[in-house]
ChimeraX commands (.cxc) that place a marker at each C-alpha (Angstrom):
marker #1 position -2.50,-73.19,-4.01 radius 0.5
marker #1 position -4.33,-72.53,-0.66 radius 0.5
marker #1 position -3.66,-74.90,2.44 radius 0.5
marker #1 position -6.45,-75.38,5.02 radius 0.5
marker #1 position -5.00,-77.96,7.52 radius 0.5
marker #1 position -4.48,-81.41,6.34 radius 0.5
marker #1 position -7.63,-82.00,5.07 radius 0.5
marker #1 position -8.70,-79.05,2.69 radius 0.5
marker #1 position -5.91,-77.87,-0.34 radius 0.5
marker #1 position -7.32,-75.92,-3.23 radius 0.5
marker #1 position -6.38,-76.70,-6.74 radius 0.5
marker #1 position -3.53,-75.33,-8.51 radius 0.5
marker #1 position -4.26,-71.26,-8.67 radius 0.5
marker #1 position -2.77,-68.82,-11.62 radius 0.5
marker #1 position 0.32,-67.19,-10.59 radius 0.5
marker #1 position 0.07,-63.43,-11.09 radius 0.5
marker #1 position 3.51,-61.77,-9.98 radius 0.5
marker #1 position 3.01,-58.58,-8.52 radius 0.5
marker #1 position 5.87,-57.15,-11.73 radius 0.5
marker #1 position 3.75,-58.29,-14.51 radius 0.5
marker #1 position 2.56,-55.07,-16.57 radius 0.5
marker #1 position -1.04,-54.61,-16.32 radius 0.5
marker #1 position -3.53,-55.00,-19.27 radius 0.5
marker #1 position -3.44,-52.49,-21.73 radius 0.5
marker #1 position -6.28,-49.74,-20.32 radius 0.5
marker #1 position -6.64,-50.92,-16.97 radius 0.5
marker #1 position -7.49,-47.65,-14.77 radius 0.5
marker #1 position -4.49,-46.17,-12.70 radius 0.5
marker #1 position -1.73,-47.33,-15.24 radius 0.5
marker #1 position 0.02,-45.85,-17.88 radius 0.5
marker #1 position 0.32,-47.89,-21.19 radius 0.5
marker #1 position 3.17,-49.74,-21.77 radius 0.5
marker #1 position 5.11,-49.42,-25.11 radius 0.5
marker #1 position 7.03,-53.04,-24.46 radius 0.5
marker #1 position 9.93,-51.01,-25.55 radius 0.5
marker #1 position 13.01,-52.04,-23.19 radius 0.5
marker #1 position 15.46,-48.55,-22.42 radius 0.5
marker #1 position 19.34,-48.27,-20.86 radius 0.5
marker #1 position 20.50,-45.43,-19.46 radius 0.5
marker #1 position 24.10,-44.88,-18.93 radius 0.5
marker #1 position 25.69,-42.83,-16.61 radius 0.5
marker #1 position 28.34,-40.41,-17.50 radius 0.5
marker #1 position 30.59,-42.00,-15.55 radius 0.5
marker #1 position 30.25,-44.81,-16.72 radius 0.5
marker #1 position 30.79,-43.27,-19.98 radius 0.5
marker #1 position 33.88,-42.26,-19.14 radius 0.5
marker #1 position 34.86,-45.71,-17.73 radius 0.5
marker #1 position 33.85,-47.36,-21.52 radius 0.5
marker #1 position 35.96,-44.19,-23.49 radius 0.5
marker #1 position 39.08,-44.98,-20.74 radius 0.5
marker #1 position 38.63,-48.49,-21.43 radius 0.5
marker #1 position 38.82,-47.92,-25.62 radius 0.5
marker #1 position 42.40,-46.20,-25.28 radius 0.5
marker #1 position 45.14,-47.99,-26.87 radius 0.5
marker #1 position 47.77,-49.25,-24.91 radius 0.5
marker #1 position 50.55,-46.77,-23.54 radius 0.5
marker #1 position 53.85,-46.85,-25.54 radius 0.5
marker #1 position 56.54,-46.91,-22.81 radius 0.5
marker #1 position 59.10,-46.96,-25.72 radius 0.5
marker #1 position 58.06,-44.15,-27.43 radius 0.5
marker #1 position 57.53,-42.21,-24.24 radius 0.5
marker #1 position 60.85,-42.66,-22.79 radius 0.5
marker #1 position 62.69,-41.28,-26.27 radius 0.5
marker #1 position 60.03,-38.42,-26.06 radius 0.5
marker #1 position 61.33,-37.54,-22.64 radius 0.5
marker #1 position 65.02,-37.72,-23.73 radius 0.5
marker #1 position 64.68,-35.59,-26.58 radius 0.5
marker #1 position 62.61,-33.03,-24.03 radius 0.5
marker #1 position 65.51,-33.36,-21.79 radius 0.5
marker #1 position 68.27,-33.11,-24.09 radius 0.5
marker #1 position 65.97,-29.91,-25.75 radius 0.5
marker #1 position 65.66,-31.76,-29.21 radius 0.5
marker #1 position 62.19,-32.19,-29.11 radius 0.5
marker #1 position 60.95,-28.95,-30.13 radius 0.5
marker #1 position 62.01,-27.86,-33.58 radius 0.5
marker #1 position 61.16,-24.91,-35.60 radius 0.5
marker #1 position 59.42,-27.85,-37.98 radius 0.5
marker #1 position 57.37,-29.44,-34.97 radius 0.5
marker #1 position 56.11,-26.23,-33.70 radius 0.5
marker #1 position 55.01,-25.19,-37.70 radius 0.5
marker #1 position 53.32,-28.32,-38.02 radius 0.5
marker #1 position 51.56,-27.63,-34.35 radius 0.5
marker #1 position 50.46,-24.05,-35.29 radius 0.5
marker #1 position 49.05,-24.83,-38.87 radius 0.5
marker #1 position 47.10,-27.30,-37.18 radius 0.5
marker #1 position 45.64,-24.74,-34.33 radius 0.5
marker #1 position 44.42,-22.98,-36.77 radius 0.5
marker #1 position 43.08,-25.46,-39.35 radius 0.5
marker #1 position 40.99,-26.45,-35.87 radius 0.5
marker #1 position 40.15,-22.75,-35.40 radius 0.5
marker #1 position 39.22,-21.77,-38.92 radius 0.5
marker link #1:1,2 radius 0.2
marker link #1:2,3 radius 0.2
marker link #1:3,4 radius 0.2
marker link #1:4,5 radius 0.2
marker link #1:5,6 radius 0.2
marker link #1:6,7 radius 0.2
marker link #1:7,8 radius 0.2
marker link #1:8,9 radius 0.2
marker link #1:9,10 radius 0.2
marker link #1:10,11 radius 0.2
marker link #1:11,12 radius 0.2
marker link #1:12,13 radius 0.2
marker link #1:13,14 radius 0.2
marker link #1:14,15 radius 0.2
marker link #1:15,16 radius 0.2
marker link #1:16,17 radius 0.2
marker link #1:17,18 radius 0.2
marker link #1:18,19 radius 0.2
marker link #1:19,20 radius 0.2
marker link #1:20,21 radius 0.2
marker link #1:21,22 radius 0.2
marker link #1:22,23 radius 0.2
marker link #1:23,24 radius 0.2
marker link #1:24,25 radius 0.2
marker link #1:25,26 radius 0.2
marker link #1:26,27 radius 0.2
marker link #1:27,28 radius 0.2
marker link #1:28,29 radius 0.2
marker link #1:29,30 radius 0.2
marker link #1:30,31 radius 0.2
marker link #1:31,32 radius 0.2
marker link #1:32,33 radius 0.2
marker link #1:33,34 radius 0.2
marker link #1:34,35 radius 0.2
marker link #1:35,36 radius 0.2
marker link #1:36,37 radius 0.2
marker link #1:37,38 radius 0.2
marker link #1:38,39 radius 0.2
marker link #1:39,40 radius 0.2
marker link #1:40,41 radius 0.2
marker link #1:41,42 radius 0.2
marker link #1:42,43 radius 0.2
marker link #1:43,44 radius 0.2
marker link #1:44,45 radius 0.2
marker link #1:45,46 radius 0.2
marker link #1:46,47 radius 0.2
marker link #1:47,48 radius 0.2
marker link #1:48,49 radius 0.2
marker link #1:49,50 radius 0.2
marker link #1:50,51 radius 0.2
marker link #1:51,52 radius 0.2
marker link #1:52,53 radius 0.2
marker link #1:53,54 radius 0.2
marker link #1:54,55 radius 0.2
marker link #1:55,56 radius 0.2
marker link #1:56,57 radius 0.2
marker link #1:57,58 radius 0.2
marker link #1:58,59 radius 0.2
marker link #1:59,60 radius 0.2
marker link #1:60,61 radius 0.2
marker link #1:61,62 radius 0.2
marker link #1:62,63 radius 0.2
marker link #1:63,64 radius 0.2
marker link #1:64,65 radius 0.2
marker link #1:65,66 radius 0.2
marker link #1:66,67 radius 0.2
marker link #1:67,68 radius 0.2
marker link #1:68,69 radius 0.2
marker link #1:69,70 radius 0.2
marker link #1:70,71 radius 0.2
marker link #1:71,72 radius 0.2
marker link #1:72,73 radius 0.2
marker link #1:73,74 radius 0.2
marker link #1:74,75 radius 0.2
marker link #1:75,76 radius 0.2
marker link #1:76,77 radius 0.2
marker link #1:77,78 radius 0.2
marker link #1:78,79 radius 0.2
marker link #1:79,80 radius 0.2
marker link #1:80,81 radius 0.2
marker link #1:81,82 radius 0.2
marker link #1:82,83 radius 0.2
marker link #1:83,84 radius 0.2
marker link #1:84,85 radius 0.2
marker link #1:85,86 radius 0.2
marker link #1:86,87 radius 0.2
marker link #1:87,88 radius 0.2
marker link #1:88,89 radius 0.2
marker link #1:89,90 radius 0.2
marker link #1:90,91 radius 0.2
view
């Protein structure tokens, strides 16, 4: 609506935000697919993967650092197990 002073105001106008697409082959603008996109950063990436990590077991890491301690840890058993599964990962 346009005001003129007190005495002259326009009728209601149509509101045409400057954000609104323009009609399909209008010149200057590409055509719009109406499809919406998200692009994630890769830091943000990495926020949502740190976010999915289970919980830390405190428990389980203090007896882990007792047996490294005490040199129980690493057996002849543990370190098969670890080297058959290098090299199922390699091979």
């Amino acid at each position: 609506m346009y005001v003129y002073g007190t005495s002259q105001i326009h009728s209601a106008q149509p509101i045409r935000a400057p954000h609104r697409p323009a009609a399909a082959g209008a010149a200057g603008g590409a055509p719009t697919s109406g499809v919406d996109e998200l692009d994630i950063s890769s830091e943000a990436d990495f926020v949502a993967q740190a976010r999915d990590l289970p919980e830390i077991r405190e428990d389980r890491v203090a007896a882990i650092r007792s047996q490294i301690q005490a040199g129980t840890y690493e057996t002849a058993d543990k370190l098969d197990k670890a080297l058959d599964r290098l090299l199922d990962e390699i091979g």
